[in-house]
Each structure stands twice: as C-alpha cells, then as structure tokens.
C-alpha positions as CSV (number, residue, x, y, z in Angstrom):
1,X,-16.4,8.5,21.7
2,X,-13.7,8.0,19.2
3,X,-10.0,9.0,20.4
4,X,-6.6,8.2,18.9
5,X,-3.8,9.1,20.9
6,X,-0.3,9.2,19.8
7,X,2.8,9.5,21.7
8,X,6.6,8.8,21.0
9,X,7.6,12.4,19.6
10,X,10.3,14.2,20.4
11,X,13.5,16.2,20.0
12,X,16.5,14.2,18.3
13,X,19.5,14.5,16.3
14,X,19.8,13.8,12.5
15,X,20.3,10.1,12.1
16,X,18.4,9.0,15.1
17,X,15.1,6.9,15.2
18,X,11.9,7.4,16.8
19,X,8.7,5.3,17.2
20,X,5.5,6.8,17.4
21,X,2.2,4.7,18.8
22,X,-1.3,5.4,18.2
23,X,-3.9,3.7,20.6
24,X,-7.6,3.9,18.8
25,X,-10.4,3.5,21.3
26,X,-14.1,4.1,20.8
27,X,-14.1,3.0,17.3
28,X,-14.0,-0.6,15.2
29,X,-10.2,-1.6,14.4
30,X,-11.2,-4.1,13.1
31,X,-11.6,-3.1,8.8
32,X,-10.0,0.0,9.3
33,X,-7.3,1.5,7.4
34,X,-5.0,4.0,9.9
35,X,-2.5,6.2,8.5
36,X,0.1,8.8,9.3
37,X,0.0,12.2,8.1
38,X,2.7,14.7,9.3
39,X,2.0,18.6,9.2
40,X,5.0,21.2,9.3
41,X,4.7,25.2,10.4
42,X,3.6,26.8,7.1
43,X,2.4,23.7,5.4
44,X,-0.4,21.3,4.4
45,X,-0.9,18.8,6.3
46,X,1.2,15.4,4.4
47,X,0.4,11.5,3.9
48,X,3.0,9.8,5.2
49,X,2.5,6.4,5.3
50,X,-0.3,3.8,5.8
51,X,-1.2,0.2,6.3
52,X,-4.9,-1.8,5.6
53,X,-6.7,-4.1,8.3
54,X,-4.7,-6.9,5.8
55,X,-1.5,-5.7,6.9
56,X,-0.8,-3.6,2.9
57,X,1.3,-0.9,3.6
58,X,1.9,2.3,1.7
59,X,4.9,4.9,1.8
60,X,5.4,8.5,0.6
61,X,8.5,8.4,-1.6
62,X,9.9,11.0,1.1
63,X,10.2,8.0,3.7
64,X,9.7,4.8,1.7
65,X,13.0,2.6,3.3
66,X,12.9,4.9,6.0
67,X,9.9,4.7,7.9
68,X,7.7,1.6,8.5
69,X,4.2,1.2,9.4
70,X,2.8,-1.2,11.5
71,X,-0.2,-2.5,13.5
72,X,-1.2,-4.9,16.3
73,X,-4.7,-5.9,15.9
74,X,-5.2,-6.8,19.6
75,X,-3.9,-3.7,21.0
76,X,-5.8,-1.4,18.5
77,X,-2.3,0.5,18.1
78,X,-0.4,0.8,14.5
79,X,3.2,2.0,15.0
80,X,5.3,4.6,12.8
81,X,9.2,3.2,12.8
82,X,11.2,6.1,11.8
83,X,15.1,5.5,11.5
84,X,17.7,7.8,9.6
85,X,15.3,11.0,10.7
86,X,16.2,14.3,8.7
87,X,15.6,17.7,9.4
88,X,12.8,17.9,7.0
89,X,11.0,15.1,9.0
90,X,10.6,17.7,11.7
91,X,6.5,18.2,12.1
92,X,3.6,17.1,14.0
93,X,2.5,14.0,12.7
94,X,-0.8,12.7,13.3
95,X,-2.6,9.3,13.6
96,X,-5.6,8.6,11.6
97,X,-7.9,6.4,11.1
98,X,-10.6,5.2,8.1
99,X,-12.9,2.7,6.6
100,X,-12.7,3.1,2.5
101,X,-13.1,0.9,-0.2
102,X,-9.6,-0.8,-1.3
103,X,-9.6,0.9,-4.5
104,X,-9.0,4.1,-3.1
105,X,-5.5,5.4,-2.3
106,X,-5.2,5.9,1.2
107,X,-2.9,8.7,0.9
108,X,-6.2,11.1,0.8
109,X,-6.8,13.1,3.5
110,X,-10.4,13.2,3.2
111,X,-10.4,9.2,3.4
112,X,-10.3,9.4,6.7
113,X,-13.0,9.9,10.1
114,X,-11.1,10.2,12.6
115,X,-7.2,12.2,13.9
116,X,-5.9,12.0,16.5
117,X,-4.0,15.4,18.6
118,X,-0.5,15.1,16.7
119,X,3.2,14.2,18.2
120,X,5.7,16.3,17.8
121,X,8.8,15.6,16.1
122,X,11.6,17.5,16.2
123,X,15.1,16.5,13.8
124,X,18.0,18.5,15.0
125,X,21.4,19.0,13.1
C-alpha cells in the first residue's frame, strides 16, 4: 500500500518559515518525481514546486526564491522550505508523487499516482 505522509504545517505569522516533510512508503523512490501542490478554500488545487529522482527542481513563479524543494533518497522524504510565507501561501498543500517521462512538465496534476492527506498552512498578518 502506497502512503505519503506530510507533516510540518501550521499557523504563523507573515514573514516566518515553515518546513513541510513527506515520508513515501509502499512505493519505488527510487525514479520518481514528487511534487507539491497546495489547494486553498474555493480553489483548484496548485503546482507548487517539484524536484526529479536527479535532483532538477521546478518552482511556480508564485514561490520561485521563496520556497525550495528538496529530497533525501535514503529516507524516501523530499522537503518543502518555505521562508518569507505570505498570506496567500495560506492552503493545504499536498505531497505527491509520480513516474513520467522527463519531457513532461511536472507541474500537471494528472502526472501524478499517488497524494498524500495534505498539511495545513496557515500565513497570518
């Protein structure tokens, strides 16, 4: 059975930074491409950021110099770094997790097999 569990949400002030984890287990780590996507009340559900098994990493223009992506191979987790957090960043955000061809962006939802519950993150002003 496939999971993907995040954790590191929460409630903070503008300006503060949070770092969100996502533990895969059930599934091969190895090749796959894991994203964040990040879903706020009333809205579609958002591409964040992402980063291949090679370590390539990709930003929405929303976070690019704010947020960064990362992954540890041997502890099947990829990491979201979020510093200088907004109110607009306020959302769930979820981890996923896919195994696509490089030449497709990896900002597609539909890329991707497996989500895991969501974090919330709350940006206060």
């Amino acid at each position: 059975q496939v999971q993907l569990v995040e954790s590191g949400g929460g409630m903070v002030q503008v300006g503060a930074s949070l770092r969100l984890s996502c533990v895969s287990s059930g599934r091969t780590f190895s090749g796959s491409t894991m994203g964040w996507f990040r879903q706020a009340p009333g809205t579609d559900r958002e591409f964040v950021a992402a980063i291949r098994w090679g370590g390539y990493t990709y930003y929405d223009d929303s976070v690019r110099g704010r947020f960064t992506i990362s992954r540890d191979n041997a502890k099947k987790t990829v990491y979201l770094q979020m510093n200088s957090l907004k109110p607009e960043d306020t959302a769930i955000y979820y981890c996923a997790a896919g195994s696509f061809a490089d030449f497709n962006v990896p900002s597609r939802r539909v890329l991707y097999d497996d989500w895991g519950q969501g974090t919330q993150v709350t940006v206060s002003s």
